[in-house]
C-alpha positions as CSV (number, residue, x, y, z in Angstrom):
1,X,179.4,148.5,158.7
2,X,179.7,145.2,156.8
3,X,176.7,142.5,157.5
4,X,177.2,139.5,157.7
5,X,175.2,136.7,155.7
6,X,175.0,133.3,157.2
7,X,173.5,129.9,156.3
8,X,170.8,130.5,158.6
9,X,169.6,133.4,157.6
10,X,165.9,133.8,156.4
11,X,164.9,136.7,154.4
12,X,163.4,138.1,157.5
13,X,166.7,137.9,159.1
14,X,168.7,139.8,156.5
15,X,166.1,142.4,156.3
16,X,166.5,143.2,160.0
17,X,170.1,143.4,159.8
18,X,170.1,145.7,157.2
19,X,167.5,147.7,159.0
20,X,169.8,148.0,161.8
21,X,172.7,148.7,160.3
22,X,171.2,151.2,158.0
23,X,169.5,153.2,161.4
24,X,173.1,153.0,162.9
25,X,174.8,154.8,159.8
26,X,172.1,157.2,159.4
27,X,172.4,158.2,163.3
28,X,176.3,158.4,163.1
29,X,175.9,161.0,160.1
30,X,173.8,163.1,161.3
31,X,175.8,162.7,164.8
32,X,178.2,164.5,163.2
33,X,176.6,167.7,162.1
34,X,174.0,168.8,159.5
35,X,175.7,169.8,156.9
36,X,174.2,170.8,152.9
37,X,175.7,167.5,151.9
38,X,174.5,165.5,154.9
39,X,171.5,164.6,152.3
40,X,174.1,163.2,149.5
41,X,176.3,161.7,152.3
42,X,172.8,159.7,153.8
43,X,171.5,158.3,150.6
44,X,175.7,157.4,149.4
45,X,175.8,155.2,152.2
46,X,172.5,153.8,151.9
47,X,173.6,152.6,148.1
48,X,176.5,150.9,149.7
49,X,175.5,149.4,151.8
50,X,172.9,147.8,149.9
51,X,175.3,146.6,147.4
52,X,178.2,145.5,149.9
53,X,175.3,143.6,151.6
54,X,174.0,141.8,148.3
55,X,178.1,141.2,147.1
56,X,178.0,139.3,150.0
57,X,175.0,137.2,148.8
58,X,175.7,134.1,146.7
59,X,174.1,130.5,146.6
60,X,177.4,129.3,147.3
61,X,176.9,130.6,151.2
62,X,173.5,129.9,151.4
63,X,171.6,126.6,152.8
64,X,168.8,126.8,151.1
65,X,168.9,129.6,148.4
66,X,164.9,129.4,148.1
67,X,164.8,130.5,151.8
68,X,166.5,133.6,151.0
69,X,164.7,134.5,147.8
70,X,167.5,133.9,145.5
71,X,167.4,133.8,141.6
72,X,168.7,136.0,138.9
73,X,166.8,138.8,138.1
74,X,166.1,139.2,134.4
75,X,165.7,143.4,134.5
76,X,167.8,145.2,131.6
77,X,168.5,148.3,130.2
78,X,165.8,149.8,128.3
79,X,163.1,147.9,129.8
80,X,160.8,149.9,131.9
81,X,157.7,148.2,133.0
82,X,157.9,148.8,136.3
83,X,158.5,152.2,136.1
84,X,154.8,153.2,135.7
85,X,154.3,152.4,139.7
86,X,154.3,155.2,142.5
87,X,157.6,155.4,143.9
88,X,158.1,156.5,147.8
89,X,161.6,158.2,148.9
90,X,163.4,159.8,151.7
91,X,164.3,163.6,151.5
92,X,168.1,162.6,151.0
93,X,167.5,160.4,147.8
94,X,164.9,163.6,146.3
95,X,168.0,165.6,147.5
96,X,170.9,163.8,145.7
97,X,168.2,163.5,142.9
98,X,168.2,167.2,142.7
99,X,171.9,167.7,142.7
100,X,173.0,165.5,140.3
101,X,170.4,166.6,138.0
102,X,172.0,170.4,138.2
103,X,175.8,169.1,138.4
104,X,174.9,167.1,135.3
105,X,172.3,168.6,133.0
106,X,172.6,171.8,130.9
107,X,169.8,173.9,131.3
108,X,167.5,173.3,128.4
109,X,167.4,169.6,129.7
110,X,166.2,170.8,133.2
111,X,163.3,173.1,132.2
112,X,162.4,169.9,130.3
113,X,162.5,167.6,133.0
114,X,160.5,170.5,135.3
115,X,157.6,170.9,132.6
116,X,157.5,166.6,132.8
117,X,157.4,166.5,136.7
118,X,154.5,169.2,136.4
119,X,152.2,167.1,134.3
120,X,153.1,164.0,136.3
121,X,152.6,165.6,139.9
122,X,149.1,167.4,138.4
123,X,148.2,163.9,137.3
124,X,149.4,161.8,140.4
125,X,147.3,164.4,142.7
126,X,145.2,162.0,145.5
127,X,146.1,159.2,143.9
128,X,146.8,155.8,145.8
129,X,149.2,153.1,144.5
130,X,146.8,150.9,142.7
131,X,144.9,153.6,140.9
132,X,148.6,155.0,140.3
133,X,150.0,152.5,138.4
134,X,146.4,152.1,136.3
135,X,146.8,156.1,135.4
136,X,150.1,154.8,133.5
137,X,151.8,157.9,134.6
138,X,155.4,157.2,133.0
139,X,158.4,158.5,135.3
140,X,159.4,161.7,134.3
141,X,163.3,160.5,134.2
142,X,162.7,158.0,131.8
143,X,164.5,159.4,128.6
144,X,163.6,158.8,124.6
145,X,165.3,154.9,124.6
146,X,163.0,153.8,128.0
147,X,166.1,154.0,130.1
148,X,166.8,155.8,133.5
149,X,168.7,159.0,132.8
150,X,169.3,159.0,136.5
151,X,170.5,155.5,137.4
152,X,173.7,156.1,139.1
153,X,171.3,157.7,141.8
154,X,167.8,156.2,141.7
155,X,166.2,155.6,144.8
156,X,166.0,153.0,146.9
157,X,162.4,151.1,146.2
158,X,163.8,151.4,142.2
159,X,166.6,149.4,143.5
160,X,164.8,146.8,145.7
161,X,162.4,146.2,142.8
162,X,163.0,143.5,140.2
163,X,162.0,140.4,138.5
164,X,162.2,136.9,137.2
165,X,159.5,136.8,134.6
166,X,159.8,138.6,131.7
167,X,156.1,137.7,130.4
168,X,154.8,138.7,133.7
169,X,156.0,141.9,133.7
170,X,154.1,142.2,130.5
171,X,150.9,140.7,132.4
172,X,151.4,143.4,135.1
173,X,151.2,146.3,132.9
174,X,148.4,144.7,130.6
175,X,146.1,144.1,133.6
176,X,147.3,147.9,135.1
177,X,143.7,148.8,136.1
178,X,143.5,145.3,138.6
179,X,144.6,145.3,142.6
180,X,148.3,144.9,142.9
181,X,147.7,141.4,144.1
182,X,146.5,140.4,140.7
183,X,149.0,141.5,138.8
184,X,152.5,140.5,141.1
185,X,155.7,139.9,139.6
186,X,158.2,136.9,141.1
187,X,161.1,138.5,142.2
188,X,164.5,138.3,143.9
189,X,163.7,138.3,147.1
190,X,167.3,139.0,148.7
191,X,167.1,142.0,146.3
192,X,164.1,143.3,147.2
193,X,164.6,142.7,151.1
194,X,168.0,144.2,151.6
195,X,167.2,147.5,149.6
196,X,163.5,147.5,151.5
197,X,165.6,147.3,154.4
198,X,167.9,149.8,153.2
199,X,165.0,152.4,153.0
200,X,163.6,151.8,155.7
201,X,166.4,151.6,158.1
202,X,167.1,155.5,156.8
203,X,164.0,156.4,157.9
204,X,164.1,155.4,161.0
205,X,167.6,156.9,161.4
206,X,166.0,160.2,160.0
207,X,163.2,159.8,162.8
208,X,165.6,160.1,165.7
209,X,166.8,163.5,164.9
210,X,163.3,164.3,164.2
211,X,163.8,164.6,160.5
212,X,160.8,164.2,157.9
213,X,161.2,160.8,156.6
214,X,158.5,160.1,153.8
215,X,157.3,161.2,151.1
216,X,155.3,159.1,148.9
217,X,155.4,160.1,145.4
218,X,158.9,161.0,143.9
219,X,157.3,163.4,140.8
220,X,156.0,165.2,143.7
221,X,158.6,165.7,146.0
222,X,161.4,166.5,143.0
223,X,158.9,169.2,142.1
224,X,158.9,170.5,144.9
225,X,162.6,170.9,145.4
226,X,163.0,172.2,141.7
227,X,160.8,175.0,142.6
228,X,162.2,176.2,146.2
229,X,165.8,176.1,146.6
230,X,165.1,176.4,151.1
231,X,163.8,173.2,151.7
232,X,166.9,171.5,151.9
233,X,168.2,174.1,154.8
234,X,164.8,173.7,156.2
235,X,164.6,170.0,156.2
236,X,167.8,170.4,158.0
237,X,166.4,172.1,160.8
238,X,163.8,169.9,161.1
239,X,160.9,171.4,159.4
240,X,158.3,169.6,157.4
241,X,158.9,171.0,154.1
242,X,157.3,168.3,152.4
243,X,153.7,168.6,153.9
């Protein structure tokens, strides 16, 4: 389902569409049976979308490119500040998550990974985002260089975040124990909106067919999975495997 970006749009605009188009994509998966890679197939069209959507994206369509939130983000391999800050997902991206992480790691790197997702959930118990980010709980799939050793399939808000200021992201994690309000990062807002949008057009798709469609903490929920191979089946079905 290709969107369409026009010179009128606002950032408000392009969010909605992607909202809608995202709920519409979920809803014709899932029409189509629930299958054990219904989870991969969800999240695998929720990635392209987002990235057909932002393709289409330039300041050579746009009007006014301020309107739309449009600069080039400055993030780059091996830089990790942001990746300090609670991080909420659907079932289908802890899902894909999972399986790529036993289709692509020998073993010895998986009982790592579980005994890092242990400390972190243990750690990130009853925590809220402010005082998440201030416990500077590093995400378990950051490997020894600071980089994502899952990027091909890292969620949705890890996609939608970004920024412009290199300094500031330094300022953010420096003043990690003030309200997120103190401590923002300018960002590209197309970026951000269409991958927000993204997410949460999913979960609404997910909600139809009376699917659990949040969880908020990632270290949590992969924990979860790595320790009971039903939930997927069960999440299937409808149940709230999650809590």
């Amino acid at each position: 389902m290709e969107i369409q970006v026009t010179r009128n749009d606002s950032l408000e605009m392009l969010q909605a569409k992607v909202l809608s188009s995202m709920r519409s994509i979920a809803q014709n998966i899932l029409a189509a049976g629930k299958q054990p890679e219904t989870p991969e197939q969800l999240f695998a069209a929720a990635i392209r979308l987002g990235d057909k959507t932002l393709a289409g994206i330039s300041p050579t369509v746009l009007e006014d490119p301020d309107k739309i939130g449009w600069s080039v983000p400055i993030c780059k391999s091996g830089c990790h500040y942001c990746c300090y800050e609670q991080v909420n997902v659907t079932p289908p991206e802890v899902f894909t998550i999972e399986t790529y992480i036993k289709n692509h790691w020998p073993d010895d790197r998986q009982r790592s990974l579980r005994k890092r997702l242990q400390s972190a959930a243990a750690k990130a118990q009853n925590l809220g985002q402010n005082t998440y980010y201030k416990a500077r709980i590093a995400c378990p799939l950051l490997n020894a260089q600071g980089m994502c050793s899952i990027y091909e399939v890292r969620p949705l808000m890890c996609r939608a975040y970004n920024s412009l200021d290199l300094k500031r992201c330094e300022r953010a994690a420096k003043l990690a124990h003030k309200p997120v309000r103190e401590r923002g990062v300018p960002a590209n807002g197309s970026v951000h909106g269409v991958f927000n949008g993204v997410y949460s057009g999913l979960r609404k798709g997910l909600e139809v067919e009376q699917l659990q469609s949040h969880l908020p903490m990632l270290v949590v929920a992969l924990q979860l999975v790595f320790d009971d191979a039903t939930l997927k089946d069960r999440w299937l079905k409808g149940d709230r495997v999650f809590g």
